[in-house]
Biopython code that builds the backbone (N, CA, C, O; Angstrom):
import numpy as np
from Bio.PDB.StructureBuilder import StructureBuilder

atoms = [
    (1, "UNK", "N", (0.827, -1.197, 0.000)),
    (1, "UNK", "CA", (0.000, 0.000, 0.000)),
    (1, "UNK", "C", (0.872, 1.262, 0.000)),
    (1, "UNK", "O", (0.645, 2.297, -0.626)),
    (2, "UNK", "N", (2.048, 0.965, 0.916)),
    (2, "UNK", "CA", (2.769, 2.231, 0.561)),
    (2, "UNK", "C", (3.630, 2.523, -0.717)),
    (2, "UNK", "O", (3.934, 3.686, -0.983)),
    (3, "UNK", "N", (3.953, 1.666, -1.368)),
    (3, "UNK", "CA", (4.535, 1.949, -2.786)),
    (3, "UNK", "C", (3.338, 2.496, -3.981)),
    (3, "UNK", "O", (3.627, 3.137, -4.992)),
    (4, "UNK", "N", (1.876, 2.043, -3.557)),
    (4, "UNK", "CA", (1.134, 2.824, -4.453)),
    (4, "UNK", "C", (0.137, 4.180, -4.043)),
    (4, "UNK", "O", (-0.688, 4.909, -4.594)),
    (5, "UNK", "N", (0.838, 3.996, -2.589)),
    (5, "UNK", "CA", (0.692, 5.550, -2.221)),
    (5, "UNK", "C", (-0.945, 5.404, -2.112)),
    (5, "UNK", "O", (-1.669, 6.255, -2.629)),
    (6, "UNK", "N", (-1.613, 3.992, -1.236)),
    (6, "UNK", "CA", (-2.776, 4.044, -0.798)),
    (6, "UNK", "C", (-2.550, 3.272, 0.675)),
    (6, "UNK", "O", (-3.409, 2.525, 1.143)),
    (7, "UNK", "N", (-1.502, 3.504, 1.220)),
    (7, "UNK", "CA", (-1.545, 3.172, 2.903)),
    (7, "UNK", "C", (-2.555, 4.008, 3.746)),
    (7, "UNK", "O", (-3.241, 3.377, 4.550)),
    (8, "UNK", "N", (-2.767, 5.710, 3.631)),
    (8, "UNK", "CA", (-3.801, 6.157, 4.647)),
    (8, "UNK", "C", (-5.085, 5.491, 4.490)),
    (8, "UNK", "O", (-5.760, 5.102, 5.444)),
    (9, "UNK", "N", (-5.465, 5.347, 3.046)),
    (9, "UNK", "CA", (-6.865, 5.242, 2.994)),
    (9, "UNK", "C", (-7.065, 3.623, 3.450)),
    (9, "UNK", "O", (-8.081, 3.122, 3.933)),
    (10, "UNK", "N", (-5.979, 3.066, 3.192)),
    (10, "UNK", "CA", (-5.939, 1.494, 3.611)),
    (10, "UNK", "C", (-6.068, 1.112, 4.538)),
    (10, "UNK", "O", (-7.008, 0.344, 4.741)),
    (11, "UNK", "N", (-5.238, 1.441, 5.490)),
    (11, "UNK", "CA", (-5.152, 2.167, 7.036)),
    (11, "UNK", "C", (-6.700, 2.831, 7.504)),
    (11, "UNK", "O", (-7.229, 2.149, 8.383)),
    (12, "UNK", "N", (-7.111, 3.442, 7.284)),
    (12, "UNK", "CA", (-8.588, 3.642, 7.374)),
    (12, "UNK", "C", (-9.650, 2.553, 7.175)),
    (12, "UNK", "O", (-10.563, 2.204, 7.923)),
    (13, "UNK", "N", (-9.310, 2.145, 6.052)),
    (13, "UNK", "CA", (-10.272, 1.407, 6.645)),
    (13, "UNK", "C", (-10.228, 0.330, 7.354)),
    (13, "UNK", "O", (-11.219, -0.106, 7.939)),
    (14, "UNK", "N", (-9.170, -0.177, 7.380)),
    (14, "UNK", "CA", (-8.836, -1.197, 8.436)),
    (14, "UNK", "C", (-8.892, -0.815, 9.703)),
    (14, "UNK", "O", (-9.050, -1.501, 10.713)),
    (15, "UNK", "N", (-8.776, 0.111, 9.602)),
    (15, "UNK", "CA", (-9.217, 0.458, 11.311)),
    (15, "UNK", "C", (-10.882, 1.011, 11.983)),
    (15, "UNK", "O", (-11.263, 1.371, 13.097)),
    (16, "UNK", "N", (-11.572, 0.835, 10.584)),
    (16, "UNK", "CA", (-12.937, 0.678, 10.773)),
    (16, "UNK", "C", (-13.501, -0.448, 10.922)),
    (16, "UNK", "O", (-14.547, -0.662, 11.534)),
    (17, "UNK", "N", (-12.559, -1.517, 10.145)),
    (17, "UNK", "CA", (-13.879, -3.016, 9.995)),
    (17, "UNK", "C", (-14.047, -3.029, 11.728)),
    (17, "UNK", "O", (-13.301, -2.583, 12.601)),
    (18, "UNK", "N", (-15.496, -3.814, 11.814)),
    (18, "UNK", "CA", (-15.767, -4.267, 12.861)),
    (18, "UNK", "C", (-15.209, -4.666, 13.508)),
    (18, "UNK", "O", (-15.073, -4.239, 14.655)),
    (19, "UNK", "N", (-14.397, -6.111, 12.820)),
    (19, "UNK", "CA", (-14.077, -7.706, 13.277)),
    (19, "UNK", "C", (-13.142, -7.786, 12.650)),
    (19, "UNK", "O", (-13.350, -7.878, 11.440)),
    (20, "UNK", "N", (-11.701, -7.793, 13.107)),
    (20, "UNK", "CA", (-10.097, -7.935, 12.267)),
    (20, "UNK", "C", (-9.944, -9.214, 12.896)),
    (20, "UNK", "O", (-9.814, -9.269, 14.119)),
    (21, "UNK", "N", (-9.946, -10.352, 12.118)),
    (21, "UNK", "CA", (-9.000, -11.260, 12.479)),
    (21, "UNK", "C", (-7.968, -11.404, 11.806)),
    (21, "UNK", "O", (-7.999, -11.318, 10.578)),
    (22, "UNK", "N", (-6.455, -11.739, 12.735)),
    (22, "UNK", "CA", (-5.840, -11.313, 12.639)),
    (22, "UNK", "C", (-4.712, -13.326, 12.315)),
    (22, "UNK", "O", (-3.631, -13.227, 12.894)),
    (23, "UNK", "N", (-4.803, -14.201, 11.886)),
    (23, "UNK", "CA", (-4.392, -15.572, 11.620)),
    (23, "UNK", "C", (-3.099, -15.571, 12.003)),
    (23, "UNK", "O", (-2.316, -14.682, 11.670)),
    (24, "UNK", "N", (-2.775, -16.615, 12.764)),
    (24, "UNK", "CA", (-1.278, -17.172, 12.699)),
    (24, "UNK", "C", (-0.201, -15.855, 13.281)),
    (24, "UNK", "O", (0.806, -15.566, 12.634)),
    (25, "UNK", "N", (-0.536, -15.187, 14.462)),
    (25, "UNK", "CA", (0.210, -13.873, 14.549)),
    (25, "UNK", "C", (1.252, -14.360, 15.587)),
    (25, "UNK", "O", (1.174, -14.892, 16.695)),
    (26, "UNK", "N", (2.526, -13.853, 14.561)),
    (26, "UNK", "CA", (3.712, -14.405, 15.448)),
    (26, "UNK", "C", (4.415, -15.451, 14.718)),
    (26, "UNK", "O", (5.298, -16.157, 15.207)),
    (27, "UNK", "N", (3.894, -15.530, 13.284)),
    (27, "UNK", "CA", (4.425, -17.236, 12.557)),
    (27, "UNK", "C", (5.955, -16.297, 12.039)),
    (27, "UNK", "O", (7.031, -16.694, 11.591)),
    (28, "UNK", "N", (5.545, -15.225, 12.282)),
    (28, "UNK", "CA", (7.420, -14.456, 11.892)),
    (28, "UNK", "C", (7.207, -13.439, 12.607)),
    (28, "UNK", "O", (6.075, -13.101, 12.952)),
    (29, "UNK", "N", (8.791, -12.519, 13.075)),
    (29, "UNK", "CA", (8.869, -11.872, 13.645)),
    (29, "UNK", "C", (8.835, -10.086, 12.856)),
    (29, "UNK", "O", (9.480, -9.770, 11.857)),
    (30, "UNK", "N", (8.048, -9.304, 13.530)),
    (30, "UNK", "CA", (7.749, -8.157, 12.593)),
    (30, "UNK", "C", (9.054, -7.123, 12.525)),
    (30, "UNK", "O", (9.975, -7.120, 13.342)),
    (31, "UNK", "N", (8.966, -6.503, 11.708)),
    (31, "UNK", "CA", (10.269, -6.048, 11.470)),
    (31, "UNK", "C", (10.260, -4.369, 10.998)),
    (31, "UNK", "O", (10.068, -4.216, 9.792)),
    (32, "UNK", "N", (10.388, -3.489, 11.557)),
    (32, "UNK", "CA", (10.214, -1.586, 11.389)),
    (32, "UNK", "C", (10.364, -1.907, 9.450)),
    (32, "UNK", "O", (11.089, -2.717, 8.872)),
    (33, "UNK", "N", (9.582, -1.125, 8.998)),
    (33, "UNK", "CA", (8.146, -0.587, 9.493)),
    (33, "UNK", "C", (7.120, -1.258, 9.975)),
    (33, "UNK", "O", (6.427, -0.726, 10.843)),
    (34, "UNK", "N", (6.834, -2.527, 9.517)),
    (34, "UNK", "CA", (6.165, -3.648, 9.711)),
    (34, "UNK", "C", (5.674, -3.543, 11.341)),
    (34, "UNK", "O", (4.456, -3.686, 11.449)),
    (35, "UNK", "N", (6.138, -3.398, 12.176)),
    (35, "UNK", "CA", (6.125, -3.303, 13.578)),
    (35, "UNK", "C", (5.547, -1.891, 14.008)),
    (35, "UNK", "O", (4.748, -1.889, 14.944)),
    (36, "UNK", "N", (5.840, -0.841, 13.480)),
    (36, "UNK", "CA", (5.158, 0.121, 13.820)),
    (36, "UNK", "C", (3.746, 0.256, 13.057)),
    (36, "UNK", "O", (3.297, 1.207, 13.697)),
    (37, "UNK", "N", (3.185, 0.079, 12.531)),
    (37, "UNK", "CA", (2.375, 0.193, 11.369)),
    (37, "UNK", "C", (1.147, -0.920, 12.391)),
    (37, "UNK", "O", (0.056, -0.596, 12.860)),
    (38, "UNK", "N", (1.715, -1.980, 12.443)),
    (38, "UNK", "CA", (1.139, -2.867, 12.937)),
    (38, "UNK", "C", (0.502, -2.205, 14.565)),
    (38, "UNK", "O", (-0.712, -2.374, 14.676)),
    (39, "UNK", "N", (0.952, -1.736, 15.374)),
    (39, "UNK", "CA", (0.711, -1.075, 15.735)),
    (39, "UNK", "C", (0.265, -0.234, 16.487)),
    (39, "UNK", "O", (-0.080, -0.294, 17.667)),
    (40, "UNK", "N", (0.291, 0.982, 15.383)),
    (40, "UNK", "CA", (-0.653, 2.193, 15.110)),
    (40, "UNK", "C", (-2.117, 1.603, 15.103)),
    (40, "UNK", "O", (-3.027, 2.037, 15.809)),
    (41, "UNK", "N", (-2.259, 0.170, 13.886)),
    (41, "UNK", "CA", (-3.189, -0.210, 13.636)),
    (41, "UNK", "C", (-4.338, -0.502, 15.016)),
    (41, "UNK", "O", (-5.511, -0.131, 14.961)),
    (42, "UNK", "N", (-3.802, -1.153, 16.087)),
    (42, "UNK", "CA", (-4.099, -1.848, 16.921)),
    (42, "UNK", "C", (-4.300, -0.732, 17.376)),
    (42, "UNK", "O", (-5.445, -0.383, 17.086)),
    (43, "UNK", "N", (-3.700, 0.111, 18.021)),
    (43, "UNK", "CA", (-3.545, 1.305, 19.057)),
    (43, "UNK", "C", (-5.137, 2.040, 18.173)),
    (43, "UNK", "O", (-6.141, 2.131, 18.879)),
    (44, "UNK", "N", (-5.221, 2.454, 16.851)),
    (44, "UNK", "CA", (-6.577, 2.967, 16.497)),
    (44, "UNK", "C", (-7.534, 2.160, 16.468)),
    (44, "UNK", "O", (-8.582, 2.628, 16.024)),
    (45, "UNK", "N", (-7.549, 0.783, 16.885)),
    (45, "UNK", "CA", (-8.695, 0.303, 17.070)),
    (45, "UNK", "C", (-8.954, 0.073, 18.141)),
    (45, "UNK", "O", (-10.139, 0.000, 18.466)),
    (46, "UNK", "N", (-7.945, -0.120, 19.054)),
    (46, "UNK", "CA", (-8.253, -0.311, 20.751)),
    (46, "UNK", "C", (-9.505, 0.345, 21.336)),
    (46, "UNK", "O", (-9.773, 1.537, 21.180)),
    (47, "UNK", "N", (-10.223, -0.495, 21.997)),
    (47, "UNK", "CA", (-11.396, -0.258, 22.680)),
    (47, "UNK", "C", (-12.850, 0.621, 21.189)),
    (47, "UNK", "O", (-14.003, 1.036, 21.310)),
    (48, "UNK", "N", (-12.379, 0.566, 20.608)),
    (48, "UNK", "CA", (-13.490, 0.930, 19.155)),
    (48, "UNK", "C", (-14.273, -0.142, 18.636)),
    (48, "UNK", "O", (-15.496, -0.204, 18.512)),
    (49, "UNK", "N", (-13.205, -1.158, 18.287)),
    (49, "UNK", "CA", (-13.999, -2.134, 17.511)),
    (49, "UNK", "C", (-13.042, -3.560, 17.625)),
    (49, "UNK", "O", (-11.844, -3.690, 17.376)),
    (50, "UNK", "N", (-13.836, -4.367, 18.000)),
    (50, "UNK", "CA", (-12.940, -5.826, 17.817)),
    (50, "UNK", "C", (-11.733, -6.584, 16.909)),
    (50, "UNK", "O", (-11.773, -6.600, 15.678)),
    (51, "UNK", "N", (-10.899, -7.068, 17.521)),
    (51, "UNK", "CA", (-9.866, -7.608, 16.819)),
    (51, "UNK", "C", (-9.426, -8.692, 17.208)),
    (51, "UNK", "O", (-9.050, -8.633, 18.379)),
    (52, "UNK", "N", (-9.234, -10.256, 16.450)),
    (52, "UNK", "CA", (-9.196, -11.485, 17.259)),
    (52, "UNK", "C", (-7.943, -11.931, 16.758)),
    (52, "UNK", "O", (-7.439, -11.318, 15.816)),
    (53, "UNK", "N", (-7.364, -12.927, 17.263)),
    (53, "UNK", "CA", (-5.864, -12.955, 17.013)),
    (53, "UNK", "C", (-6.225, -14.504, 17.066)),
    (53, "UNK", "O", (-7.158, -15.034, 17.669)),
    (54, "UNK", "N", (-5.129, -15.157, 16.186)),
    (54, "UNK", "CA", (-5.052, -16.739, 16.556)),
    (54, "UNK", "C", (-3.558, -16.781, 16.680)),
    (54, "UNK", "O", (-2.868, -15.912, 16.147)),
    (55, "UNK", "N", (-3.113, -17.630, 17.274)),
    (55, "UNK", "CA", (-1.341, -17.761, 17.463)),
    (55, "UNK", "C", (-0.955, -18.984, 17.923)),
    (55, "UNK", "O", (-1.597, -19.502, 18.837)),
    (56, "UNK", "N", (0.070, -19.579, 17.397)),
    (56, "UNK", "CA", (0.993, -21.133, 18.429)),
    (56, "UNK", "C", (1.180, -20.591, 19.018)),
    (56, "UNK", "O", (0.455, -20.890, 19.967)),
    (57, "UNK", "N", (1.952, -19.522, 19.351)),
    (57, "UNK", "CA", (2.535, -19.057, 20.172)),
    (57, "UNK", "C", (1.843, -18.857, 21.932)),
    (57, "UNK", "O", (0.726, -18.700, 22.424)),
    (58, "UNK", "N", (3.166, -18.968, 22.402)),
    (58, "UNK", "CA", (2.377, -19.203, 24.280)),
    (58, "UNK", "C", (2.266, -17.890, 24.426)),
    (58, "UNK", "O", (3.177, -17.136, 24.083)),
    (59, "UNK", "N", (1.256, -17.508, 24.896)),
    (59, "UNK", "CA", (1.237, -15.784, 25.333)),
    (59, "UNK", "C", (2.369, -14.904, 26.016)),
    (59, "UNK", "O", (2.695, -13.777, 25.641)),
    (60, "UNK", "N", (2.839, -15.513, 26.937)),
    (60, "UNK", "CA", (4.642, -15.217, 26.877)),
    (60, "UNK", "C", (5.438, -15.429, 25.991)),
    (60, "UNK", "O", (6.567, -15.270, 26.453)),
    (61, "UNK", "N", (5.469, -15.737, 24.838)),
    (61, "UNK", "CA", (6.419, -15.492, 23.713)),
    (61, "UNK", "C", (5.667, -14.513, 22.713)),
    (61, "UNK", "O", (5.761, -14.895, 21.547)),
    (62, "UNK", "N", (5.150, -13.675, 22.841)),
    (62, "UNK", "CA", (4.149, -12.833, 22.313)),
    (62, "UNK", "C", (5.275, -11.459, 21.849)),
    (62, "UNK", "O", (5.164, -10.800, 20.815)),
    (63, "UNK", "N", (6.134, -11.306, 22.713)),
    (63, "UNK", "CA", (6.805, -10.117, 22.780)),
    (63, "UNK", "C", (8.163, -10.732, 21.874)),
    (63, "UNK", "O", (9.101, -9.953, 21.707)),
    (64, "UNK", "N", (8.229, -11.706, 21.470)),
    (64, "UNK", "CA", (9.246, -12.082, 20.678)),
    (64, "UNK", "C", (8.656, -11.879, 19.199)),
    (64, "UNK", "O", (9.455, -12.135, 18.298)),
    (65, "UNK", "N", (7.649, -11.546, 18.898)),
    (65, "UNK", "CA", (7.331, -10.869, 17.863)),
    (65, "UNK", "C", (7.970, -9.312, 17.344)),
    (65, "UNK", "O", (7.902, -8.785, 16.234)),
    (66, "UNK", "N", (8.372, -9.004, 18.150)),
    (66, "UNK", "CA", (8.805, -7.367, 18.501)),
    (66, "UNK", "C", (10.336, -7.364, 18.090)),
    (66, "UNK", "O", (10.444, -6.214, 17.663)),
    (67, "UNK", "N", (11.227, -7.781, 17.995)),
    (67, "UNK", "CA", (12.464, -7.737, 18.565)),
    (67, "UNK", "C", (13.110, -7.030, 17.950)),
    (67, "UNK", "O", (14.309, -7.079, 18.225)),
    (68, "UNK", "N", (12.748, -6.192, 17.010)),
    (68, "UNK", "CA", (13.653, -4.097, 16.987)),
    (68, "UNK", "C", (13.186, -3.456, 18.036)),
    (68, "UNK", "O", (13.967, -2.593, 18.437)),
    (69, "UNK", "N", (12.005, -3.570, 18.757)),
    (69, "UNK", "CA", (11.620, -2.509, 19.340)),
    (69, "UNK", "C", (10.781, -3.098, 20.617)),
    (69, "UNK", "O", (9.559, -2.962, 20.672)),
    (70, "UNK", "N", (11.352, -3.605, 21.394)),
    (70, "UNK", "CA", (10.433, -4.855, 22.712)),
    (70, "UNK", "C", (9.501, -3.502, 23.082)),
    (70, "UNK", "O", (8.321, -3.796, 22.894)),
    (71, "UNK", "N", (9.689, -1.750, 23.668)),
    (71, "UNK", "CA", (8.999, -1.416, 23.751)),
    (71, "UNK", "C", (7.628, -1.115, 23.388)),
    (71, "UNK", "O", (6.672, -0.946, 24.144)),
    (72, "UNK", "N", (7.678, -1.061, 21.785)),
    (72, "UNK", "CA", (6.498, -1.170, 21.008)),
    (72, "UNK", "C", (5.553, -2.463, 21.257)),
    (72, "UNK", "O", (4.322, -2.474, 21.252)),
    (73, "UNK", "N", (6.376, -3.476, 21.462)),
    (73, "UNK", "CA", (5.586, -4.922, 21.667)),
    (73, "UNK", "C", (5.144, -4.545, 22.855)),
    (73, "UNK", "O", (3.913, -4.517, 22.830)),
    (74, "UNK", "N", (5.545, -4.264, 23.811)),
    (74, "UNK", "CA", (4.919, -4.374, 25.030)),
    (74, "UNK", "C", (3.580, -3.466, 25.278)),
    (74, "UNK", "O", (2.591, -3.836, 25.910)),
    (75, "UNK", "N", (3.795, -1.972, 24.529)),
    (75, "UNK", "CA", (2.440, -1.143, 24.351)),
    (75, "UNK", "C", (1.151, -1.893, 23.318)),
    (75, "UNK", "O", (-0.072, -1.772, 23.390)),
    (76, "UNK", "N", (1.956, -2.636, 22.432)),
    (76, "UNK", "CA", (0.552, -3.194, 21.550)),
    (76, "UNK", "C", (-0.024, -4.634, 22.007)),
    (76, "UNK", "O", (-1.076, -5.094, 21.562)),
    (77, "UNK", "N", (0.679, -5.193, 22.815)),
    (77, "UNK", "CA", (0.262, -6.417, 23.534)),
    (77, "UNK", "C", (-0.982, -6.095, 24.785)),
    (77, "UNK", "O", (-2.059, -6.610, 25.086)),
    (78, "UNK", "N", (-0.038, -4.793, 25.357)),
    (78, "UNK", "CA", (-1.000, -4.123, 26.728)),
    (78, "UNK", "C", (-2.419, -3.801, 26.068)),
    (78, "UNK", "O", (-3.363, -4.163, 26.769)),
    (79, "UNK", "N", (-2.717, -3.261, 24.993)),
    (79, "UNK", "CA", (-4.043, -2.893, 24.559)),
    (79, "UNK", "C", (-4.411, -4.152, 23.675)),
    (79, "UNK", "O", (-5.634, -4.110, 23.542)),
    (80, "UNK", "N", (-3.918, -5.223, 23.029)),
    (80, "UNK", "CA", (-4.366, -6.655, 23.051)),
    (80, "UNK", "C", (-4.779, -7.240, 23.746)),
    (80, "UNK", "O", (-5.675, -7.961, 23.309)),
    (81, "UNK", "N", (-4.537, -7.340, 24.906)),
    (81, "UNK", "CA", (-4.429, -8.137, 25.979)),
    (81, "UNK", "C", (-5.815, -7.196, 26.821)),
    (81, "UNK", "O", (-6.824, -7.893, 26.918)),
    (82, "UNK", "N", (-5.945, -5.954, 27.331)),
    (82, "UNK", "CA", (-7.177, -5.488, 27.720)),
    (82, "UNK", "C", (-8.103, -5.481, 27.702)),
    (82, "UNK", "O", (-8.558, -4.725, 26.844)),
    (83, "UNK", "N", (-9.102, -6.217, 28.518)),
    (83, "UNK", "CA", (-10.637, -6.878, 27.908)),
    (83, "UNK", "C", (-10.419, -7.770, 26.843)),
    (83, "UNK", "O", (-11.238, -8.090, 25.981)),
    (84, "UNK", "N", (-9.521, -8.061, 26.936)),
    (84, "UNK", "CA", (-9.662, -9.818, 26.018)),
    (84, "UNK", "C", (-10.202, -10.775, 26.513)),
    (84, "UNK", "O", (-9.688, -11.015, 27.605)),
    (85, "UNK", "N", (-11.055, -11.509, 26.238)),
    (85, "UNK", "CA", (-10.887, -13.371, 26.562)),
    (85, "UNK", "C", (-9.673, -14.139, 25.873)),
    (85, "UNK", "O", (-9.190, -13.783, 24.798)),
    (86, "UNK", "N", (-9.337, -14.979, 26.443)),
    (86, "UNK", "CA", (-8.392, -16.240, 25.823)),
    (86, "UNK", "C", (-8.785, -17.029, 25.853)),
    (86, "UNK", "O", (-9.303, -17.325, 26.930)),
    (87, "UNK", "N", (-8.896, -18.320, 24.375)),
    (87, "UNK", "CA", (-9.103, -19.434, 24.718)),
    (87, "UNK", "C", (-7.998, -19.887, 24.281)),
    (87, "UNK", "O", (-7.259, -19.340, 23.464)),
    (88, "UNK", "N", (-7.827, -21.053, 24.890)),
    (88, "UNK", "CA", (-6.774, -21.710, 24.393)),
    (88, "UNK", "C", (-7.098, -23.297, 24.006)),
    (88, "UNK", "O", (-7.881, -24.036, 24.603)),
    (89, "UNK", "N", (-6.596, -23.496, 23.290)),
    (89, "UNK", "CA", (-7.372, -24.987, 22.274)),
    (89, "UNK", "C", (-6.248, -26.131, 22.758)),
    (89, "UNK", "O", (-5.064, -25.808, 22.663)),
    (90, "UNK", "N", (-6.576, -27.424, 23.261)),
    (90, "UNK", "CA", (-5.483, -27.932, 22.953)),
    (90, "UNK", "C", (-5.579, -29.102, 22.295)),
    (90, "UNK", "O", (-6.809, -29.055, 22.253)),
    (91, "UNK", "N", (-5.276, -30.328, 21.629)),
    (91, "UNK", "CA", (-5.818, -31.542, 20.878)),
    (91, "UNK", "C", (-4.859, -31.627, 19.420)),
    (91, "UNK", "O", (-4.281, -30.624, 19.002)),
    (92, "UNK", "N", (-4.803, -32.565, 18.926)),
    (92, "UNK", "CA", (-4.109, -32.607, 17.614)),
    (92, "UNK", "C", (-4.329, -31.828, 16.951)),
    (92, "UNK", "O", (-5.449, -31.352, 17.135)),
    (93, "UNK", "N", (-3.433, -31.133, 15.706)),
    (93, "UNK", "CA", (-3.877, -30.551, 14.602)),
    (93, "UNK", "C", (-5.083, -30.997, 14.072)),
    (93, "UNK", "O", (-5.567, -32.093, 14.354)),
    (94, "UNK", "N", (-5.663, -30.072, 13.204)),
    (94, "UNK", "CA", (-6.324, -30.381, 12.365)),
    (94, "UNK", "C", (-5.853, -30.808, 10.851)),
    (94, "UNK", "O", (-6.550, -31.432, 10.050)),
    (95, "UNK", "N", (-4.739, -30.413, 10.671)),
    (95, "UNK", "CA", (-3.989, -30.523, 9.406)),
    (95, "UNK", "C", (-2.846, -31.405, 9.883)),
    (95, "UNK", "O", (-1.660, -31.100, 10.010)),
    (96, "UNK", "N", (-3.538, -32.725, 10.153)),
    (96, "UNK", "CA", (-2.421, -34.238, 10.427)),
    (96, "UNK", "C", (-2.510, -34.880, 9.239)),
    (96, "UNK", "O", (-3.505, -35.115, 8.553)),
    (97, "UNK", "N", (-1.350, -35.142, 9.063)),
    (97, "UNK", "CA", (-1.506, -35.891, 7.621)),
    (97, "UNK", "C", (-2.456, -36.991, 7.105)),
    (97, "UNK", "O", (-2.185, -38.031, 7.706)),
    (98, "UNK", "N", (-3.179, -37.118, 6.474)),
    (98, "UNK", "CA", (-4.004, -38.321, 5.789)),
    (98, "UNK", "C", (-3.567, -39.566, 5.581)),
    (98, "UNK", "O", (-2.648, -39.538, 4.763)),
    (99, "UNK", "N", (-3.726, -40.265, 5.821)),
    (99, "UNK", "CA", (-3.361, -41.793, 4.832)),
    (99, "UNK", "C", (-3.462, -41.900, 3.556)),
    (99, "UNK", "O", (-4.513, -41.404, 3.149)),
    (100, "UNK", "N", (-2.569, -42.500, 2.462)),
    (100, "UNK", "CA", (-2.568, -42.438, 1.188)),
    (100, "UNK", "C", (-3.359, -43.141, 0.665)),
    (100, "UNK", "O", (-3.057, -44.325, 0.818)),
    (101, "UNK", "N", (-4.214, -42.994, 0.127)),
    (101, "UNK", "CA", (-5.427, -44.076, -0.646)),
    (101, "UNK", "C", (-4.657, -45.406, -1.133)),
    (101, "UNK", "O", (-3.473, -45.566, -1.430)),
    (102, "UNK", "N", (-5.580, -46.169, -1.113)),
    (102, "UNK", "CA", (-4.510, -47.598, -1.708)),
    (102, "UNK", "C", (-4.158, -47.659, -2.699)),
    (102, "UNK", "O", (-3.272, -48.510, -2.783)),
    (103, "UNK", "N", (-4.541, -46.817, -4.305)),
    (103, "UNK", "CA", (-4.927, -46.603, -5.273)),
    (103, "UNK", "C", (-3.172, -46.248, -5.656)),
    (103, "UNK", "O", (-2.359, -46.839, -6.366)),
    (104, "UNK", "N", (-3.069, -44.827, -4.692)),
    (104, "UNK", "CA", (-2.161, -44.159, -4.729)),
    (104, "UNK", "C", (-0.402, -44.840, -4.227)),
    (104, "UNK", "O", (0.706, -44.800, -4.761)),
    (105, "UNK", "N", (-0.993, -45.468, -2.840)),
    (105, "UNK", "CA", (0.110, -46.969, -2.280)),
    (105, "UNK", "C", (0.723, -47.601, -3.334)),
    (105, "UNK", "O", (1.945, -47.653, -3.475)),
    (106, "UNK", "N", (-0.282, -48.199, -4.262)),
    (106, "UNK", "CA", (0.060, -49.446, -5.424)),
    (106, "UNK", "C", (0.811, -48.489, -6.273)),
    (106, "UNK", "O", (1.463, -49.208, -7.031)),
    (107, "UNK", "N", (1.069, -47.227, -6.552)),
    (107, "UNK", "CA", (1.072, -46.654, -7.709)),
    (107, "UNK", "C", (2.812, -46.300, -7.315)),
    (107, "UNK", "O", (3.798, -46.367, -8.049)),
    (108, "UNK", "N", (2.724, -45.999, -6.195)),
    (108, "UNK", "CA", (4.226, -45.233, -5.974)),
    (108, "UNK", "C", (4.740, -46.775, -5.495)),
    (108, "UNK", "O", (5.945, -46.797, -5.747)),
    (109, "UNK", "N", (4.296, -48.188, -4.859)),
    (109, "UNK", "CA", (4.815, -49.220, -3.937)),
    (109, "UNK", "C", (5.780, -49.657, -6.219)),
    (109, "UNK", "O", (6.954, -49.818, -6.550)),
    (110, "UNK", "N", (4.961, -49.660, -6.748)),
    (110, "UNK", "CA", (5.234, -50.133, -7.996)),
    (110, "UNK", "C", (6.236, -49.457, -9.112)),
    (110, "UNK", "O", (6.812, -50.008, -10.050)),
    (111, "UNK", "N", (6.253, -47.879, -8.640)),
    (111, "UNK", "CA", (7.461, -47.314, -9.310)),
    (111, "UNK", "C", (8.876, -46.985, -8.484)),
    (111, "UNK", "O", (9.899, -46.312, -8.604)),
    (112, "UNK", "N", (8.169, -48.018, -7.465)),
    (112, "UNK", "CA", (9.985, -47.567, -6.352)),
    (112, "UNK", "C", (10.758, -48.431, -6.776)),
    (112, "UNK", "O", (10.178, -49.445, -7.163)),
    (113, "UNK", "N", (12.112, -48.439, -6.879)),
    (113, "UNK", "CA", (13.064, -49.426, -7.137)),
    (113, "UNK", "C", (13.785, -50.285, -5.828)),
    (113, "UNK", "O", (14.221, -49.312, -5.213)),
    (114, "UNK", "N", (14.064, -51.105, -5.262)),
    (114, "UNK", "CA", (14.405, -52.251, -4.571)),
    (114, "UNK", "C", (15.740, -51.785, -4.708)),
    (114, "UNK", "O", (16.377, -51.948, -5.748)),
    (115, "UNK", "N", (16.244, -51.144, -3.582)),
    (115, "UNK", "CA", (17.401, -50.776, -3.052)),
    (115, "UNK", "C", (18.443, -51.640, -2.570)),
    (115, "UNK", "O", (19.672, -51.583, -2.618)),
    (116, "UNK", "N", (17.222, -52.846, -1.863)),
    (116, "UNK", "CA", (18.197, -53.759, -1.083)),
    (116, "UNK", "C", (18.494, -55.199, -1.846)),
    (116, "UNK", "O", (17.761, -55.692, -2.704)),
    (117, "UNK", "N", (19.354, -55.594, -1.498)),
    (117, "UNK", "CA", (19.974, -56.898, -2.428)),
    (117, "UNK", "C", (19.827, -58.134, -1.985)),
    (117, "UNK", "O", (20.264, -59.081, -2.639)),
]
sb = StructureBuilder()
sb.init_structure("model")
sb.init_model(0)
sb.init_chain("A")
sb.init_seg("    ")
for serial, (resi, resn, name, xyz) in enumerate(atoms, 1):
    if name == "N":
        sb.init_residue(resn, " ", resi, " ")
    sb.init_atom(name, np.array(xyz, "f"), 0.0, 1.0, " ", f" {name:<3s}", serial, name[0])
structure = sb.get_structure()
């Protein structure tokens, strides 16, 4: 958005939707500008309008998202974290690998080559 020179209006409205969910936050660590931006974002929606977060991450490793600027993490976590609920899920993935159809077994068991002698 900022190379086509539509970050404010982008920024606007993202900080109107209702309901930001926010997937997988923390699967990398944010990085200036990325970190400030991020935010601003949060900081203009705090207490306005909802924002839901999903994360592996343990809520104490939350601030390892931050690591140019731990202060910034710690102000956008504090207004994350305010009037939040947490749930926390625990149980296998949902994305565990499948079993290979038999179809598929016969197909690769038949183009492998016999390594052993």
């Amino acid at each position: 958005a900022r190379a086509t020179g539509s970050f404010d209006r982008r920024f606007r409205q993202l900080a109107k939707v209702s309901l930001m969910i926010i997937d997988d936050f923390g699967l990398k660590p944010l990085r200036s500008p990325h970190d400030e931006d991020f935010h601003d974002l949060i900081a203009e929606r705090y207490e306005r309008v909802s924002t839901m977060l999903t994360s592996n991450l343990d809520f104490t490793e939350w601030g390892d998202v931050f690591p140019a600027n731990r202060m910034l993490g710690v102000a956008t976590i504090d207004r994350l974290r305010h009037g939040a609920y947490r749930l926390i899920l625990e149980g296998e993935s949902f994305r565990a690998p499948r079993p290979l159809p038999e179809s598929l077994k016969n197909t690769i068991a038949k183009g492998a080559k016999n390594t052993h002698s």
